[in-house]
MARVEX-842257 format. One record per residue (C-alpha): z, y, x. Coordinates in steps of 0.001 Angstrom, whole numbers. Example, Ala and Ser with C-alpha at 12.3 -4.5 7.8 and 13.67 -1.06 7.14 Angstrom:
// residues 2
((7800, -4500, 12300))
((7140, -1060, 13670))
This chain:
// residues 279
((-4351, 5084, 21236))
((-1548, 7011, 21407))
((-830, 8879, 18037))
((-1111, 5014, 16710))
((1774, 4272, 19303))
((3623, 7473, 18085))
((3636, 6552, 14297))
((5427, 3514, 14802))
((7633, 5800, 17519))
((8437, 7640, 14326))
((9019, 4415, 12049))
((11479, 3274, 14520))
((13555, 6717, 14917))
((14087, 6406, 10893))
((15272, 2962, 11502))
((17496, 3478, 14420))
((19512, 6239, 12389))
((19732, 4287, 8989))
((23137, 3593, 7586))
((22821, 562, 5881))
((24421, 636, 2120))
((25009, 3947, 2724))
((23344, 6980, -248))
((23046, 10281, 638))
((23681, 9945, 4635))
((20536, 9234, 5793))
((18720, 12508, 5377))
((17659, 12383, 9814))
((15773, 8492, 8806))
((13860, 10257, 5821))
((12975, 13061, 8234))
((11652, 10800, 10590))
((9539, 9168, 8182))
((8127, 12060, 6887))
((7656, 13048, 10341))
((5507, 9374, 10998))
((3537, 10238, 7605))
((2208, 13382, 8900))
((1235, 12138, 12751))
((-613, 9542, 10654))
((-2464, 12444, 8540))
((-2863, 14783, 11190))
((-2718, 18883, 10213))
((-6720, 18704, 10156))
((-6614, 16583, 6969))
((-7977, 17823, 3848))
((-5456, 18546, 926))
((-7221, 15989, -1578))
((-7068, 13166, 901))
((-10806, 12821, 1216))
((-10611, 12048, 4671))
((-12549, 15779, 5516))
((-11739, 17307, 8378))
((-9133, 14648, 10100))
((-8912, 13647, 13268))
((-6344, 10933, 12989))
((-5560, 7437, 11569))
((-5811, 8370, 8287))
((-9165, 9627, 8766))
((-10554, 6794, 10962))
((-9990, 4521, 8225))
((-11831, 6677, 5571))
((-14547, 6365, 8318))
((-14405, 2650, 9064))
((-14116, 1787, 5106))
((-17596, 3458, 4778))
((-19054, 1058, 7477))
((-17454, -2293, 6223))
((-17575, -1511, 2874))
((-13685, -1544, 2219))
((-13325, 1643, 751))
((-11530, 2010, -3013))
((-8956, 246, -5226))
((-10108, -2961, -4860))
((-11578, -3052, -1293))
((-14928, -3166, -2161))
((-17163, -190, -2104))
((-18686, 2197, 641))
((-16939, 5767, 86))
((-14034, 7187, -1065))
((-10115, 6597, 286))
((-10029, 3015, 2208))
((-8429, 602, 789))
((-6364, -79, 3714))
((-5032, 3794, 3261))
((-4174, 2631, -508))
((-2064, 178, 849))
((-552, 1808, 4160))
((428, 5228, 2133))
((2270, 3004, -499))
((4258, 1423, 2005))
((5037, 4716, 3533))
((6576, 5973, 90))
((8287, 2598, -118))
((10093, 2429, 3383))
((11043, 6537, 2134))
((13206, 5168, -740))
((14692, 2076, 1580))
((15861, 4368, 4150))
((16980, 7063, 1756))
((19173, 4633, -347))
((20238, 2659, 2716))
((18238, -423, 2458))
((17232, -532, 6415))
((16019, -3863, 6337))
((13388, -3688, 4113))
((12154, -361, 5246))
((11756, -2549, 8582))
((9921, -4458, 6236))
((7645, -2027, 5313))
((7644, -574, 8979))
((6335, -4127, 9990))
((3516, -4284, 7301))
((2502, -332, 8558))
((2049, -1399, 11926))
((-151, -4364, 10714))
((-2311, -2500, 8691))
((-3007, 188, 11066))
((-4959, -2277, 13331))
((-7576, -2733, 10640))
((-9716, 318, 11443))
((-8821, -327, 15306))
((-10258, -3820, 14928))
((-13550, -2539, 12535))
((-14238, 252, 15406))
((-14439, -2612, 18076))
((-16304, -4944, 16092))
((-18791, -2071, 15083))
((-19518, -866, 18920))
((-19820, -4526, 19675))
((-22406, -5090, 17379))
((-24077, -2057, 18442))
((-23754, -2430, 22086))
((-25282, -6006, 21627))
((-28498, -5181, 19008))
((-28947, -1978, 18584))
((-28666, 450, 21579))
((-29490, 188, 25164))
((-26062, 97, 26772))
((-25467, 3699, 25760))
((-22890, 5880, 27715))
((-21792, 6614, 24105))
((-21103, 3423, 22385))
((-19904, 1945, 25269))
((-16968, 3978, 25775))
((-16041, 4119, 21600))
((-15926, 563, 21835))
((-13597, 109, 24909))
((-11652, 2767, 23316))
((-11174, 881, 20441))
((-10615, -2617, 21821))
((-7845, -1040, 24395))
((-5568, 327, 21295))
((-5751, -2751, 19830))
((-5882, -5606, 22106))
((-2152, -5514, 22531))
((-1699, -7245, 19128))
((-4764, -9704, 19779))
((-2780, -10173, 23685))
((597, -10531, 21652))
((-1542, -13783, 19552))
((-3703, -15278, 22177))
((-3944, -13855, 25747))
((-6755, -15886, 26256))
((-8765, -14358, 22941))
((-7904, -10726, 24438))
((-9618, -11555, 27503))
((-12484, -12239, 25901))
((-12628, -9058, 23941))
((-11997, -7168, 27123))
((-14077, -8832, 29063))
((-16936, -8033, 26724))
((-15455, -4228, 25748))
((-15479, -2614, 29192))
((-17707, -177, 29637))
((-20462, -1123, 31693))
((-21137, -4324, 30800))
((-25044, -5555, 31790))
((-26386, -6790, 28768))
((-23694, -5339, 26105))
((-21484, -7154, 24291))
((-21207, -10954, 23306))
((-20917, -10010, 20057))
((-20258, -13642, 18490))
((-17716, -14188, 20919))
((-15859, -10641, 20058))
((-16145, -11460, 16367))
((-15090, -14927, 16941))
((-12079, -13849, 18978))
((-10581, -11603, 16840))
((-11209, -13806, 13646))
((-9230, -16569, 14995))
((-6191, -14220, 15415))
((-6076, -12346, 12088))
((-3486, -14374, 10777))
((-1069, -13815, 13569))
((-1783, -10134, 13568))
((-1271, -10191, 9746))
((-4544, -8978, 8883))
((-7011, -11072, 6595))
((-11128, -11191, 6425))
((-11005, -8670, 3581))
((-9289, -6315, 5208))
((-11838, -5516, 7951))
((-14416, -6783, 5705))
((-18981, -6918, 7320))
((-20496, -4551, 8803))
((-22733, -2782, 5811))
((-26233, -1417, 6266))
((-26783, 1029, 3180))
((-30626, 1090, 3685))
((-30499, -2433, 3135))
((-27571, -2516, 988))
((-26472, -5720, 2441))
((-24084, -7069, 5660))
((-26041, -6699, 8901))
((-27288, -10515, 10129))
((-24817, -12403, 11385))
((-21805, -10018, 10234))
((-20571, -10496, 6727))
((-16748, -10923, 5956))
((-15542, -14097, 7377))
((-14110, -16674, 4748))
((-10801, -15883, 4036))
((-11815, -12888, 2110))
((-10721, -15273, -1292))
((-7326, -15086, -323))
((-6823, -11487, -1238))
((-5738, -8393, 1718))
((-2638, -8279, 3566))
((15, -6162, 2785))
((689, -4925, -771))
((-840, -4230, -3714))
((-2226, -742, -4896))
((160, -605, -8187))
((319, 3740, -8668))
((-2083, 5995, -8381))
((-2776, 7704, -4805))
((-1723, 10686, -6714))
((1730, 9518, -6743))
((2039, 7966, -3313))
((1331, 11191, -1949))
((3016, 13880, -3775))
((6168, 12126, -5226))
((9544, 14280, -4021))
((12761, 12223, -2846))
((15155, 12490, -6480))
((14225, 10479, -8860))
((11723, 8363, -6365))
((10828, 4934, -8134))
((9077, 2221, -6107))
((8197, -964, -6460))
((6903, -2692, -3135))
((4349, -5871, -3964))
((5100, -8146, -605))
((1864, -9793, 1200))
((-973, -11189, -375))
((-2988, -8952, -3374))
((-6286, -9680, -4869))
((-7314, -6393, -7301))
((-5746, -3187, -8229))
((-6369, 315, -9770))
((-5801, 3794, -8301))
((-7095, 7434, -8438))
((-7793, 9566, -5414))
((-6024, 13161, -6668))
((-3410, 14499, -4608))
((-2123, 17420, -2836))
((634, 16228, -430))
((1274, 13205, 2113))
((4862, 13010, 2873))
((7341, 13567, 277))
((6880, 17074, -818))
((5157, 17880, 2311))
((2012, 19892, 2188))
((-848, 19616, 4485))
((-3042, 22587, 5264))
((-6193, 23385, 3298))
((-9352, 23162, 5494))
């Protein structure tokens, strides 16, 4: 809840010292992107960006991708970097070359389309405890809380779309809750806002069960899925997007909607030239 708050904190500190048209004077906007990079790693991360070891966004959505089967370059398998990471780590590296050359509104851009995508996971951890809470546990202590957890970090965006849709969620995402959670009406609830949050169906993608290799009943990605993921498409390696210094930085930024892609998963770095700890 709150290092999600303090990456777009960040984001907004680089944008409130860019000089627009303006190269080589906005070294304290770079830093505070950089900074926003690594509160979204967190120091725990592993060096090859497997997801080991984290503790913060980045990781959660390594973790979520393996539950909703949006993991990989094209959103669509169980392990491996999310593809929501693919997407959010490019847009870092873009927004780094806007604000170093001066171009402050489109690094807002790119700020904006951050913030978006870093509700995916948020929304895939509430959906998950929901559908736990509801047919599979016994009002557990344990999921109970995850899920409230969850639902309060992101039901300012759902509040910001429809307050009456975040009621619902939060009616049904408390902790304590009789019977668990109206699962249909959680799913339901958040599906009718993706658009407004700038999220699609194939970004949070069904929940998977890999005994079964198949969406749990009732929970496979919602319809919209054909129209491709929000936010850009995956068009250099992670590699790259990683590890790539300021001089000489190249980017090309692909705006909303993206239906396939390639990438690899090698890398040593998350901010530009900024190495994270080996665990």
């Amino acid at each position: 809840m709150n290092v999600f708050m303090y990456i777009i904190r960040e984001m907004e500190d680089g944008l409130d010292d860019c000089q627009s048209s303006c190269l080589n004077c906005n070294g304290n906007s770079v830093l505070a992107w950089d900074e926003a990079v690594a509160f979204y790693a967190g120091s725990l991360e592993a060096s090859d960006g497997s997801g080991t070891g984290g503790l913060i966004m980045y990781s959660l959505s390594n973790k979520r991708c393996a539950n909703f089967k949006t993991c990989g370059a094209k959103g669509d398998e169980v392990s491996g970097t999310s593809y929501n990471n693919l997407a959010i780590l490019q847009e870092f590296k873009a927004g780094q070359n806007y604000v170093n050359n001066g171009e402050c509104n489109m690094a807002r851009t790119s700020k904006e389309d951050i913030s978006k995508l870093m509700t995916v996971p948020l929304v895939q951890g509430t959906l998950r405890y929901a559908y736990i809470t509801a047919y599979q546990s016994t009002n557990a202590e344990k999921e109970e809380a995850e899920g409230a957890s969850f639902a309060a970090a992101v039901l300012p965006y759902v509040h910001a779309c429809s307050e009456a849709d975040a009621t619902i969620i939060a009616d049904n995402m408390r902790v304590g809750v009789a019977q668990g959670a109206n699962f249909p009406a959680v799913l339901n609830a958040f599906q009718r806002n993706y658009k407004c949050m700038g999220i699609t169906c194939a970004d949070v993608g069904g929940l998977w069960n890999e005994g079964t290799q198949s969406y749990e009943s009732n929970f496979s990605p919602c319809n919209d899925c054909k129209n491709g993921k929000a936010g850009v498409a995956i068009g250099a390696s992670v590699g790259s997007l990683l590890g790539v210094g300021l001089i000489g930085l190249a980017v090309v930024a692909f705006r909303r909607r993206r239906s396939s892609a390639t990438g690899s998963k090698d890398s040593n770095t998350f901010a530009s030239g900024v190495e994270q700890p080996t665990v």
